[in-house]
C-alpha positions as CSV (number, residue, x, y, z in Angstrom):
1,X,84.0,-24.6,24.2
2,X,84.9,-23.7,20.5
3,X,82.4,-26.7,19.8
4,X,79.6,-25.1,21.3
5,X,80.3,-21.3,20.2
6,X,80.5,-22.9,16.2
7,X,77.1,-24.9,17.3
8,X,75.8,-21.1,18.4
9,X,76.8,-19.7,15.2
10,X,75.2,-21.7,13.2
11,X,71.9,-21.9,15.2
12,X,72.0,-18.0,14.9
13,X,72.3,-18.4,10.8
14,X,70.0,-20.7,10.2
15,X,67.5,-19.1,12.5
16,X,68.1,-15.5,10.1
17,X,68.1,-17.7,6.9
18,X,64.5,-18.6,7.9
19,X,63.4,-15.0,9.1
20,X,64.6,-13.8,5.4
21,X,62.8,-16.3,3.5
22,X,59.6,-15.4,5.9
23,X,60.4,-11.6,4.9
24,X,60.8,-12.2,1.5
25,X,57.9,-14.4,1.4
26,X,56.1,-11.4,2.8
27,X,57.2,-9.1,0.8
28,X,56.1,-11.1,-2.6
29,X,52.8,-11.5,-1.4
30,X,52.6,-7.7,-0.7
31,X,53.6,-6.6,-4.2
32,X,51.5,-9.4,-5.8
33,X,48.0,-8.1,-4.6
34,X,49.5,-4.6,-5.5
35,X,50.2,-6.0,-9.3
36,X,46.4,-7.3,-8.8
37,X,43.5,-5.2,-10.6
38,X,40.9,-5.0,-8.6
39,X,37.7,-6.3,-10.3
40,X,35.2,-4.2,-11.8
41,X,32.2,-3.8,-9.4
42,X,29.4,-6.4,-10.4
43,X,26.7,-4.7,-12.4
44,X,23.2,-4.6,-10.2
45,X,19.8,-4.7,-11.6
46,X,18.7,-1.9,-13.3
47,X,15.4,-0.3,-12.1
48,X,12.4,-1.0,-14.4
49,X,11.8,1.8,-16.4
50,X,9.1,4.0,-16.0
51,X,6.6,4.5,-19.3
52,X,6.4,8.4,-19.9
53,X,3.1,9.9,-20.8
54,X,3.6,10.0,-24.6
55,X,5.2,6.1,-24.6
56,X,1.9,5.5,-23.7
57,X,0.2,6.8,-25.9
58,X,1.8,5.8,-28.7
59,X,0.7,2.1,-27.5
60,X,-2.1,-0.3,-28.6
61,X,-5.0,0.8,-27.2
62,X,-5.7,-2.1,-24.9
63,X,-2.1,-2.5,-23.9
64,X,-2.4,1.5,-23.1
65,X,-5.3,0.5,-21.1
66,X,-3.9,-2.0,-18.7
67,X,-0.7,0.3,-18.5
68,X,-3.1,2.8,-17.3
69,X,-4.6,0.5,-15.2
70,X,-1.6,-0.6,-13.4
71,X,-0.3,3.0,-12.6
72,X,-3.8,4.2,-11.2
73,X,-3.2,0.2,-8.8
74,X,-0.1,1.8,-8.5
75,X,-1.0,4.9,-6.9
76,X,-4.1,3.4,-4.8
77,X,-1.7,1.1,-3.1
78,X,0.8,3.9,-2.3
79,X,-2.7,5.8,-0.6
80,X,-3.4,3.2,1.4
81,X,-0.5,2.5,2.8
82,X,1.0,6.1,3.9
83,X,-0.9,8.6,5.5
84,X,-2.8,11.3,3.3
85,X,-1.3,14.0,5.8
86,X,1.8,12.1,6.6
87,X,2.9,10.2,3.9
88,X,5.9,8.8,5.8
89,X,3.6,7.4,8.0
90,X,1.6,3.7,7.7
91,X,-1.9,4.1,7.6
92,X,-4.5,2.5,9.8
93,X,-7.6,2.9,8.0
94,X,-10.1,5.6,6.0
95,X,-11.8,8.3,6.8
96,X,-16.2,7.2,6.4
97,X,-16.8,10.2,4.7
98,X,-13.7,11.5,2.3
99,X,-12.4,7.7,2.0
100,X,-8.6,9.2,2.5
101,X,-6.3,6.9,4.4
102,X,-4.5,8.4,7.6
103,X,-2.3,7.0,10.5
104,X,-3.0,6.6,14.0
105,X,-2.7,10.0,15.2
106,X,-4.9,11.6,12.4
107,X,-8.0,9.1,13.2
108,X,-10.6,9.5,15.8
109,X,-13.1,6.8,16.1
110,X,-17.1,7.3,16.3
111,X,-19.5,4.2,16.9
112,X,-17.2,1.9,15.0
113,X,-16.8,4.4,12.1
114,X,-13.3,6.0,11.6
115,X,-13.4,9.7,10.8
116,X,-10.4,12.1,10.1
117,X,-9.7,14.9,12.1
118,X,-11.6,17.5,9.3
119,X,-14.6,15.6,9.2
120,X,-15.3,14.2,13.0
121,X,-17.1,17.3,13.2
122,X,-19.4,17.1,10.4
123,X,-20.2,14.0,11.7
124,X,-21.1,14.6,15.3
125,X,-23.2,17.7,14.2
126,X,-25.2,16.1,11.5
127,X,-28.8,14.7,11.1
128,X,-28.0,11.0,9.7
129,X,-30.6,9.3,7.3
130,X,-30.6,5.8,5.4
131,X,-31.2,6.4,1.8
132,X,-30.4,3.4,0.3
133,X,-29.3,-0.4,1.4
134,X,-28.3,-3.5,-0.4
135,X,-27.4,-6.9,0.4
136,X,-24.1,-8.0,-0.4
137,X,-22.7,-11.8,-0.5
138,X,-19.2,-13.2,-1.1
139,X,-21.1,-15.2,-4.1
140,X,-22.6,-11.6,-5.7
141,X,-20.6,-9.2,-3.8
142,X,-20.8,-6.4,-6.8
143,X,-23.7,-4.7,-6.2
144,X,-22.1,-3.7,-2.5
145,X,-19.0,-2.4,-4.1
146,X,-20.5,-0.6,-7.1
147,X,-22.5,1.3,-3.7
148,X,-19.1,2.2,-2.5
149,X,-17.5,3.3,-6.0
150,X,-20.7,5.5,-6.5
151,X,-20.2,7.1,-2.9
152,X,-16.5,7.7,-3.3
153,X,-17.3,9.9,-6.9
154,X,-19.8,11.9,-5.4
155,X,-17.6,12.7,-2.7
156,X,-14.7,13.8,-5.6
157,X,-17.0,15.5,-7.6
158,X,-19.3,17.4,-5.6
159,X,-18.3,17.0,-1.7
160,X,-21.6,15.6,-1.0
161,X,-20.5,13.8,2.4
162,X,-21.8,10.5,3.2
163,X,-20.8,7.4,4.7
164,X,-21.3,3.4,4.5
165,X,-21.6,0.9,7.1
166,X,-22.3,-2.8,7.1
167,X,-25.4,-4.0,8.9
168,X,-26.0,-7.8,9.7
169,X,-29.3,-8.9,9.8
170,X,-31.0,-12.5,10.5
171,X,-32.7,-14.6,8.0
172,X,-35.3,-16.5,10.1
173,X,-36.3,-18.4,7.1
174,X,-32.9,-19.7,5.8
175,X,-31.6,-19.6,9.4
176,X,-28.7,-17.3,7.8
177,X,-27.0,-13.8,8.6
178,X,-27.1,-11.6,6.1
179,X,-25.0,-8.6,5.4
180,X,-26.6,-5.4,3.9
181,X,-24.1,-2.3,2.7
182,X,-26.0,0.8,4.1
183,X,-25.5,4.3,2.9
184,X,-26.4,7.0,5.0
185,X,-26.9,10.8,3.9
186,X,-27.6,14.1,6.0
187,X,-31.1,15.1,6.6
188,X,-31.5,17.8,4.5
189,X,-29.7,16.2,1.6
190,X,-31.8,13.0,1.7
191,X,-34.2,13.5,-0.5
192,X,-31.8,14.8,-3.6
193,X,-30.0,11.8,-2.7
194,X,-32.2,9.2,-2.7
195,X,-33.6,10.3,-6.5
196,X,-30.1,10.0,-7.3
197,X,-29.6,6.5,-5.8
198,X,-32.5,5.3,-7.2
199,X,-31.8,6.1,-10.6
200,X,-28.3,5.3,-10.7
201,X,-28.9,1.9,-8.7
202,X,-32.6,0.7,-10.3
203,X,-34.1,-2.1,-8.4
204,X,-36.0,-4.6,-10.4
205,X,-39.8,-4.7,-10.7
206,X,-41.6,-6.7,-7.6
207,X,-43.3,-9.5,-8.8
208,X,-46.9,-9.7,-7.4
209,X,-47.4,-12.9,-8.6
């Protein structure tokens, strides 16, 4: 009987021999990360700076061109992604006539044009005439948008409204489709236009020979 209670005994001590090393062991571990310094935070990428106004001018002049040049990209990408009236919205397309881009909800759409909602109205209650048409091919495709960029100003600078659309037509002799970039003008604007087109855009003599 003694045998076994001495056999207990020294179960029981070696058992709380190991559950002190397992505290202590602990217990090391806990003041070690404690002794630790934490790591400085890793430093992240700085955001580009932007060039101010007068670090720009103080440039070469063709490096203060293409800095220029980028910016106004800049901005043109920013206005045709967001909505002109909701700029926390993506846009879906631009108005014919003021060339703004809107979202969804500020569109209405008129015989495949898109229109916003200020100027759906002057549409639908205008006289329409073509004043000037030229074709346009992925090979020479700069007459077209020189059309376009000529709109778009008078638009900005005198609010003449106006809008563009493309018109396919058939070549029967080269058995090819051709696309022409059409700009259309109210009636009793036409005519003022149409000087105005032809002496910005001049065609080149016909040869009658």
């Amino acid at each position: 009987m003694e045998n076994i209670l001495l056999t207990l005994v020294v179960v029981l001590l070696v058992l709380l021999l190991f559950m002190m090393g397992g505290l202590a062991v602990i217990g090391w571990r806990i003041l070690n990360k404690k002794n630790v310094a934490t790591p400085p935070p890793l430093p992240t990428e700085a955001a580009p700076a932007v060039a101010t106004t007068a670090e720009i001018d103080r440039m070469h002049p063709e490096i203060r061109k293409r800095m220029l040049e980028a910016q106004a990209l800049k901005a043109q990408q920013h206005a045709e992604a967001n909505c002109h009236l909701h700029p926390k919205e993506p846009s879906e397309g631009a108005c014919a006539i003021c060339d703004h881009y809107f979202c969804k909800s500020c569109l209405k759409s008129q015989q495949s044009l898109l229109f916003c909602r200020e100027h759906v109205n002057l549409y639908l209650n205008s006289d329409w005439t073509e004043v000037h048409s030229i074709k346009s091919t992925p090979q020479d495709p700069e007459a077209g948008v020189a059309v376009v960029e000529w709109k778009r100003g008078m638009w900005e600078r005198e609010s003449l409204p106006m809008y563009i659309q493309t018109h396919y037509k058939i070549n029967l002799e080269g058995d090819q489709i051709e696309s022409w970039v059409v700009l259309f003008a109210r009636g009793k604007e036409q005519e003022e236009i149409k000087k105005r087109v032809n002496s910005t855009f001049r065609r080149p003599p016909a040869l009658d020979q």
